[in-house]
C-alpha positions as CSV (number, residue, x, y, z in Angstrom):
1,X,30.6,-6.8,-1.0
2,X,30.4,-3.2,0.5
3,X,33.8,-4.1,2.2
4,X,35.5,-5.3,-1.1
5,X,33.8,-1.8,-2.4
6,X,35.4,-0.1,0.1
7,X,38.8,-1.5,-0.2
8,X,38.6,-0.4,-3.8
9,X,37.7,3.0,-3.7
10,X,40.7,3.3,-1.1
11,X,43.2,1.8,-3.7
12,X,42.0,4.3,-6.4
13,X,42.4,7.5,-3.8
14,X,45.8,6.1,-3.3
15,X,46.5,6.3,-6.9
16,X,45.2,9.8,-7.3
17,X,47.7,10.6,-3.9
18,X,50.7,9.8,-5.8
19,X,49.8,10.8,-9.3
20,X,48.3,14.3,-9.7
21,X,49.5,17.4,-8.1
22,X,49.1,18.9,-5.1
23,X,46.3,21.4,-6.5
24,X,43.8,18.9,-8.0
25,X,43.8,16.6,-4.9
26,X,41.2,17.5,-3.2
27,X,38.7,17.6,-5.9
28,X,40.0,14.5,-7.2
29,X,39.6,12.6,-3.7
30,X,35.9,14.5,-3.0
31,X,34.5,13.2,-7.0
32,X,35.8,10.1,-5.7
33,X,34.2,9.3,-2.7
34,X,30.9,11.2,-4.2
35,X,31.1,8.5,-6.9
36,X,31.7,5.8,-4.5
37,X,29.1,6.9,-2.4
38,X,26.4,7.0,-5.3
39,X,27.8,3.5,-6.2
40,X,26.9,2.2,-3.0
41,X,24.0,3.3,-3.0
42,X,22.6,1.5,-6.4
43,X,23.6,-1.8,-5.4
44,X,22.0,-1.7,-2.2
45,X,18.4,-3.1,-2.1
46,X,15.9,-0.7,-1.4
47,X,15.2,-2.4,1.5
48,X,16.1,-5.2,3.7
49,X,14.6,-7.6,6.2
50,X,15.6,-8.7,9.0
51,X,15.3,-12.8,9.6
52,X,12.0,-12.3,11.8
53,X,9.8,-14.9,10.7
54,X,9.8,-18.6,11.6
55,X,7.8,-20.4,9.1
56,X,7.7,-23.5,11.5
57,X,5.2,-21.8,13.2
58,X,2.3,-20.6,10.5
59,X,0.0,-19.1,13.1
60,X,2.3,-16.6,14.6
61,X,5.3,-16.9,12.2
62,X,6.7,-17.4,16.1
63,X,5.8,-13.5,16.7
64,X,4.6,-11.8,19.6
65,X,1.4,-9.8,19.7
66,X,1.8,-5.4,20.2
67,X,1.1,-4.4,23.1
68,X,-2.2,-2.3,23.7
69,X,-4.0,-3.5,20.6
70,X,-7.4,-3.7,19.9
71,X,-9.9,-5.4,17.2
72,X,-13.1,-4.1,16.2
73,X,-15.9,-5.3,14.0
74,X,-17.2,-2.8,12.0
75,X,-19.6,-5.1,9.9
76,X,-20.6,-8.7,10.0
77,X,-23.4,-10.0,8.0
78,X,-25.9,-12.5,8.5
79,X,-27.6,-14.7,6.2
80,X,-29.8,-12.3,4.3
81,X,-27.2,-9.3,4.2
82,X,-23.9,-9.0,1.9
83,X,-21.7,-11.8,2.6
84,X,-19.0,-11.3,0.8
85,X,-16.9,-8.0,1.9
86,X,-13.0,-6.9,0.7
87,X,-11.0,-3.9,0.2
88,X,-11.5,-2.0,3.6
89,X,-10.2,1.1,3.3
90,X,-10.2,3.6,6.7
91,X,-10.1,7.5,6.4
92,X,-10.8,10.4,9.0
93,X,-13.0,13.1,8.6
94,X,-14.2,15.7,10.8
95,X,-13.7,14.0,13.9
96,X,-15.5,10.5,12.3
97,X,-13.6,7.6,11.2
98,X,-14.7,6.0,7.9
99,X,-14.5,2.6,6.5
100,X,-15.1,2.1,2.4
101,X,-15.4,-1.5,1.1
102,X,-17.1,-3.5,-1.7
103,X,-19.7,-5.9,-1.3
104,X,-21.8,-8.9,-2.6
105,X,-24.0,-11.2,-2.0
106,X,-21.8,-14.1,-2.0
107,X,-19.1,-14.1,-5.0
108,X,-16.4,-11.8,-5.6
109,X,-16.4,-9.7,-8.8
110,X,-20.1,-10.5,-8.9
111,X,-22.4,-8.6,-11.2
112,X,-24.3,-7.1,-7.8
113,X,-21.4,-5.3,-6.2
114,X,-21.5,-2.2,-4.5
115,X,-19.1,-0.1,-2.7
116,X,-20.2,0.7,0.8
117,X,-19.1,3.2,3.5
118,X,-19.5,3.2,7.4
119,X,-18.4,5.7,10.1
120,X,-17.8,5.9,13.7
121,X,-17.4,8.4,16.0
122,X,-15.3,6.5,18.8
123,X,-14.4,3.4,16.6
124,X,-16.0,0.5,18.7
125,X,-19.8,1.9,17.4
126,X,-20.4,2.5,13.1
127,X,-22.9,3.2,11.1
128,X,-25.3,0.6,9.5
129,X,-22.9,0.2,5.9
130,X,-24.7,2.9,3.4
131,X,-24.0,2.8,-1.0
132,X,-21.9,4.6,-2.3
133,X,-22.3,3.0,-5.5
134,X,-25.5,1.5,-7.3
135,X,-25.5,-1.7,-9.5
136,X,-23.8,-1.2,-12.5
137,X,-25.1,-3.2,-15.6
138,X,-22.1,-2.4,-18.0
139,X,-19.5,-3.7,-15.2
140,X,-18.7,-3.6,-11.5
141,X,-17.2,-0.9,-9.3
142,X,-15.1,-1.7,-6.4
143,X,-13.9,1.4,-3.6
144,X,-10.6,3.2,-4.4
145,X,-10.4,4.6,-1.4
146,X,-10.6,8.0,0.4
147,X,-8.5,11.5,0.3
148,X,-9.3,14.7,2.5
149,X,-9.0,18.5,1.7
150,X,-10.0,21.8,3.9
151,X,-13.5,20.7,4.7
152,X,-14.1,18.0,1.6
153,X,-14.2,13.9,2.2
154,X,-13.2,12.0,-1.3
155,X,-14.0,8.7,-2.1
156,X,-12.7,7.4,-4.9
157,X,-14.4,4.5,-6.8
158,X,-12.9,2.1,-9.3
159,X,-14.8,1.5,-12.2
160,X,-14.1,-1.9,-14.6
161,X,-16.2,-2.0,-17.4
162,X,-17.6,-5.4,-18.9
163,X,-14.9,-6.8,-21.2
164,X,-15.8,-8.7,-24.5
165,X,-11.8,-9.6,-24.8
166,X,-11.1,-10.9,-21.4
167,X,-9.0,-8.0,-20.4
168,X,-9.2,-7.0,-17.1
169,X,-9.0,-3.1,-16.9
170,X,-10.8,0.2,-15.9
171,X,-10.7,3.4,-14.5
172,X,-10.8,5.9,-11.7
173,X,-13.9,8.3,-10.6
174,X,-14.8,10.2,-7.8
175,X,-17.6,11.4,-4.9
176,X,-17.6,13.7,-3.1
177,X,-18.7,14.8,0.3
178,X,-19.0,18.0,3.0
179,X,-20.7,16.5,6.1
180,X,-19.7,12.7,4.8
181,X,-23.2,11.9,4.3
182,X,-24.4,13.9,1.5
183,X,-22.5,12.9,-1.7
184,X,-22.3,14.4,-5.0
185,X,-20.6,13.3,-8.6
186,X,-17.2,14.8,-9.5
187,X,-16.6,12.6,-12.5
188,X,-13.1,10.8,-13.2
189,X,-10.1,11.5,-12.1
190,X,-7.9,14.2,-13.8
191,X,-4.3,13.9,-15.3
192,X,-2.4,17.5,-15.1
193,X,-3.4,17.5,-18.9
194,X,-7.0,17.6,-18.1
195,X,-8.0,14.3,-19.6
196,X,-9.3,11.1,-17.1
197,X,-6.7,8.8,-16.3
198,X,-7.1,5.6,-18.4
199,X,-6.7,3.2,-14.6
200,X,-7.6,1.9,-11.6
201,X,-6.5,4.2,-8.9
202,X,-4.5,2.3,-6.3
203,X,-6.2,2.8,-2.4
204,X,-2.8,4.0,-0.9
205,X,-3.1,7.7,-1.1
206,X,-1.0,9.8,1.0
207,X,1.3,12.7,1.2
208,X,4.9,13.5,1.6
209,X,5.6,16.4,4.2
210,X,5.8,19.1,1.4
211,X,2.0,17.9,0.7
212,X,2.7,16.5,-2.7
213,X,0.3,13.2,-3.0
214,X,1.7,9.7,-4.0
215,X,-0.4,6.7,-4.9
216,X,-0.2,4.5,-8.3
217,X,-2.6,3.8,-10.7
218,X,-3.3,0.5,-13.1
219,X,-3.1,1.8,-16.5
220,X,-4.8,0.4,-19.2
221,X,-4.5,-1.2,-21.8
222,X,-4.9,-4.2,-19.0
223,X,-3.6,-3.4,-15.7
224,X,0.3,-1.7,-15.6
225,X,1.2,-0.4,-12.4
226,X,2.6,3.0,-12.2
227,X,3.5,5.6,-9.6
228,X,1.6,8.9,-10.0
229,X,1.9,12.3,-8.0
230,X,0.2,15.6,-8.2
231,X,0.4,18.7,-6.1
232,X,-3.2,19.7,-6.1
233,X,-4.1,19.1,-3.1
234,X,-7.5,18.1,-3.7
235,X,-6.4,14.5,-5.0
236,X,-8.9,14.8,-8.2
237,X,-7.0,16.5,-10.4
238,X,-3.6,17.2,-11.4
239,X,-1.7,13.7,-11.7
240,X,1.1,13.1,-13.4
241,X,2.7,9.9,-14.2
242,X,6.0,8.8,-12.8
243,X,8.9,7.1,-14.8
244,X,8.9,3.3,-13.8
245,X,10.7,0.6,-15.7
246,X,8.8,-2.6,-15.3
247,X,10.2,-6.1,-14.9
248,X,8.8,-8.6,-18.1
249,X,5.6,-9.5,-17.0
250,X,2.3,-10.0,-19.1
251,X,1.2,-8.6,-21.9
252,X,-1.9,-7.4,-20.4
253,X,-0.9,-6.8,-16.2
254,X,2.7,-5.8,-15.0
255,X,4.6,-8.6,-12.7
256,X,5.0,-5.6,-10.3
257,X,1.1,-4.7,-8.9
258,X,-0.9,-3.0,-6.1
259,X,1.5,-1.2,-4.3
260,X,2.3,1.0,-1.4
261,X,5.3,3.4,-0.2
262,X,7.0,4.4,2.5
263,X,9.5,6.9,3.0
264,X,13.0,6.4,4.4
265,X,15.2,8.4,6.4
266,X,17.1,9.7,3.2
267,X,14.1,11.5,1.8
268,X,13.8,8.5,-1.0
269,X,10.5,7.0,-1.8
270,X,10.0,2.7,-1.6
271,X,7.2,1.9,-3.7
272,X,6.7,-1.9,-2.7
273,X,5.0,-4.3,-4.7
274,X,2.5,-7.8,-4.6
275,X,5.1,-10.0,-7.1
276,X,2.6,-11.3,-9.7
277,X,5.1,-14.2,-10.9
278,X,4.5,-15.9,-7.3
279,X,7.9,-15.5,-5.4
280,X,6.1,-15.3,-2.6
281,X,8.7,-11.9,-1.8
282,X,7.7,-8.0,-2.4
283,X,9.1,-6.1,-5.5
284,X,10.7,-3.1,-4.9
285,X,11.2,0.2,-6.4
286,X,12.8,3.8,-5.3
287,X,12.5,7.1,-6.0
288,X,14.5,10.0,-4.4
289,X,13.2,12.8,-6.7
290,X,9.8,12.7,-5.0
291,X,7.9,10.7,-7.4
292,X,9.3,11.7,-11.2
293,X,11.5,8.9,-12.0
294,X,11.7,5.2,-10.2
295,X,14.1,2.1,-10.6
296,X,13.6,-1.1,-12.0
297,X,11.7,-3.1,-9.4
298,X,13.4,-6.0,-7.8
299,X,12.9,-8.5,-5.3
300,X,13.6,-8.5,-1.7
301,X,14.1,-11.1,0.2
302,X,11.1,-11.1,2.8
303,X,8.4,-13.3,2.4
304,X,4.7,-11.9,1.1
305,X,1.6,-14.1,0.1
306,X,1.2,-12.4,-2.6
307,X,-1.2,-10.3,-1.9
308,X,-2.0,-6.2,-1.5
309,X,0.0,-4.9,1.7
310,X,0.2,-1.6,3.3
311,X,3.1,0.3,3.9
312,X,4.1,4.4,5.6
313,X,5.5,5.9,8.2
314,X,4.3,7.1,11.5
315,X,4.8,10.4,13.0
316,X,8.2,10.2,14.5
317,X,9.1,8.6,10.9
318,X,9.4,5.0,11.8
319,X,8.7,3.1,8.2
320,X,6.2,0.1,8.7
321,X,4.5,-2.6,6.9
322,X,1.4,-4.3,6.9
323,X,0.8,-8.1,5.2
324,X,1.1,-11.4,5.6
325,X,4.2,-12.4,5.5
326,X,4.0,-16.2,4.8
327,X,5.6,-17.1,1.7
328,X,2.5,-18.8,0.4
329,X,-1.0,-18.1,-0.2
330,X,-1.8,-18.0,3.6
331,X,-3.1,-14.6,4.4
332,X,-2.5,-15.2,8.2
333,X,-1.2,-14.1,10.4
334,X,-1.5,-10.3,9.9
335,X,1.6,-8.2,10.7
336,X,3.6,-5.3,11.4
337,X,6.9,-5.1,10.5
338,X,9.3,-1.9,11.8
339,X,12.0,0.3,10.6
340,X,13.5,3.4,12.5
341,X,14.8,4.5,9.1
342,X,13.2,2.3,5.9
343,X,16.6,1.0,5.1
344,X,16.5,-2.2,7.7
345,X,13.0,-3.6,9.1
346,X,14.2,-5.4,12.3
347,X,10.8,-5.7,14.3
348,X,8.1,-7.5,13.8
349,X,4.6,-7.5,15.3
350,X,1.7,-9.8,15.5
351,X,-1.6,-7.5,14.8
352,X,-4.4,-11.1,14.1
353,X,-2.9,-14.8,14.1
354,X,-4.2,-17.8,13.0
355,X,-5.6,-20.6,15.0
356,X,-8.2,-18.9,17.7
357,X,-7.9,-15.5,17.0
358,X,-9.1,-16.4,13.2
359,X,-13.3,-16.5,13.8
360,X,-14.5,-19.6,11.1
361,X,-15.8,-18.4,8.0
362,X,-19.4,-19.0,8.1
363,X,-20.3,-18.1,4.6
364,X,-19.1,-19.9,1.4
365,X,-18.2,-17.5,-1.6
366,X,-16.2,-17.6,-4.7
367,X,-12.5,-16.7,-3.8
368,X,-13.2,-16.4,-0.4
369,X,-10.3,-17.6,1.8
370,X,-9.5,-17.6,5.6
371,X,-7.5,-15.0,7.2
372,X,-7.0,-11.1,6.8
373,X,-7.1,-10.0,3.1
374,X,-5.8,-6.5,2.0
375,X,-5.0,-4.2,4.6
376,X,-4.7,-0.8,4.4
377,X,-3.6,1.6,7.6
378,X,-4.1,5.5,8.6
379,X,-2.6,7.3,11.2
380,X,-5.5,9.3,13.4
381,X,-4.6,11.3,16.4
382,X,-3.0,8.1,18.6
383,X,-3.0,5.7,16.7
384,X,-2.7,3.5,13.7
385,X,-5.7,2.0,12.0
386,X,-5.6,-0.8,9.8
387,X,-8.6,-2.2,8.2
388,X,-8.5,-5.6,6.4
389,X,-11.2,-8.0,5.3
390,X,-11.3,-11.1,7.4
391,X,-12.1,-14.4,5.4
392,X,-13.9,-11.7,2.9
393,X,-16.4,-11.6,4.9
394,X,-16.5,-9.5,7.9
395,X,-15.1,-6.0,7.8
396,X,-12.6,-5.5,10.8
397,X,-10.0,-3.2,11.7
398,X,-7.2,-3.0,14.2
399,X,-5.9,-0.3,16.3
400,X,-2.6,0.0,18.0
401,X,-1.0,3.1,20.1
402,X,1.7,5.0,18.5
403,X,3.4,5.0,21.6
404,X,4.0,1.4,21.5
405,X,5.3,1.6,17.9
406,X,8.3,4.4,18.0
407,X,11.8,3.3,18.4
């Protein structure tokens, strides 16, 4: 296809070469190739991946593990503590790592959770799990997540209300914190117009290099996914909505849901997608004015289990991203897939596998499921963290060196 393209756009600068004159050509030839260039462009997918995974081989997905790695427990409960434990979320702050999650006794969504936070100063040692969050009798609340700013630790908590209609939907509210042990109330979580924002704030927040912050909430009525930024950098305040077409879906939740970005080489913004319809692939979408406008999602043809990922870039800008890339419901193994420039992924990683690396779920629970649910990643000082949930049970993260990441 980009051949044929090619051969085109060369047959139309030959027409312009023997029909204008002499002192429109070069305009004529430069509008051209511009054209043809932003042609290109749109028909590319925002991203592609290379053939990397061999489904003949579900534990490994016949992938090798990164070197240097390491796997740490931060939690693990026994029979009389919380047993059921999802959406780990890590964060540094003042010279401590954090780890947010919510937690049950047993079920997910159950009326008893809580969100939870535990911190480490060398990572191998945390904190016995502390609230955040108390019992809620009018829903549940479930963690959203951390920012940072000057000397202030974020948390943000999502809050989804008891529904009478069966509509699943809520919003976003915030903690705050100066010494990440005494917290306060901030209230809910600000548009630029100064009224709350009417969703459930997505947990991958982080910035572009000019500091503007990118995550996406789920708007309401039901759950829509949309891109948000703001440029206050506090993260509580200031959001603004970006433009983002969706793909028919339901009437209440969007097909395209719980995303995270990366950013590639050319400065544009990939906002991938868990594909709610069950392809099994990521959705798509990019941006390349920083957040205002996005395109229509689409698929791309890598596999997902349809599940929240994580996605960024490391320091030297290498684009990576975190999931299971089965093409079913499995949700091992758990892996790291590279990109020197976000355009083509053509390295892949094992970070957990299946078989004996997966500990047995010892603990039954509603919705709980083998294998490493929901990662989320932060770059700290050497590293990149990425904290999961494994069997929604015990609350794990993994570390690997930078150094062993780069291109």
């Amino acid at each position: 296809m980009a051949f044929e393209h090619q051969n085109q756009v060369a047959t139309l600068v030959d027409l312009v070469n023997h029909s204008l004159p002499a002192c429109v050509l070069t305009s004529a030839r430069l509008l051209i190739w511009m054209l043809a260039f932003l042609c290109n462009l749109s028909a590319q997918q925002p991203f592609q991946v290379d053939s990397l995974f061999d489904k003949r081989q579900p534990e490994t997905l016949g992938l090798a593990f990164v070197n240097s790695l390491e796997t740490i427990t931060i939690f693990a409960p026994d029979s009389v503590e919380n047993r059921y434990n999802h959406g780990v979320v890590l964060f540094p702050f003042k010279g401590k790592l954090y780890a947010q999650w919510q937690s049950a006794k047993e079920d997910e969504d159950a009326p008893d959770t809580q969100v939870f936070y535990s911190c480490s100063e060398d990572e191998r040692q945390w904190s016995r799990p502390v609230a955040l969050t108390e019992k809620w009798t009018e829903g549940i609340r479930t963690s959203g997540g951390w920012w940072g700013y000057e000397d202030t630790l974020v948390a943000y908590i999502n809050c989804w209300p008891n529904s009478e209609n069966g509509v699943k939907e809520g919003y976003a509210e915030y903690l705050f914190s100066v010494d990440g042990f005494h917290w306060h109330k901030g209230g809910a979580v600000m548009s630029a117009s100064g009224k709350a924002i009417p969703g459930i704030i997505e947990q991958d927040v982080h910035a572009l290099p000019n500091g503007r912050i990118v995550t996406a909430f789920h708007l309401q009525p039901g759950l829509k996914a949309t891109p948000f930024y703001t440029d206050d950098p506090s993260g509580i305040r200031g959001w603004k909505a970006g433009d983002l077409p969706h793909l028919p879906g339901e009437p209440t939740m969007s097909r395209e849901i719980e995303p995270s970005w990366f950013r590639r080489k050319d400065s544009c913004l990939v906002m991938v997608f868990r594909d709610q319809q069950s392809s099994f692939k990521k959705l798509a979408s990019v941006s390349c004015d920083q957040g205002l406008t996005w395109t229509l999602p689409e698929l791309v043809n890598t596999p997902d289990s349809r599940a929240k990922q994580s996605a960024g870039n490391l320091p030297d800008g290498t684009a990576f991203m975190v999931n299971n890339p089965t093409g079913n419901k499995n949700r091992f193994p758990l892996v790291i897939t590279l990109s020197p420039d976000g355009c083509i992924f053509n390295k892949a990683f094992l970070l957990r596998s299946g078989g004996s690396d997966l500990q047995p779920m010892r603990f039954s629970g509603k919705y709980k499921r083998p294998g490493y649910s929901y990662p989320k990643s932060v770059v700290w000082g050497d590293f990149l963290y990425v904290g999961y949930a494994t069997n929604k049970e015990d609350v794990e993260l993994t570390r690997v060196p930078l150094s062993v990441l780069g291109y």
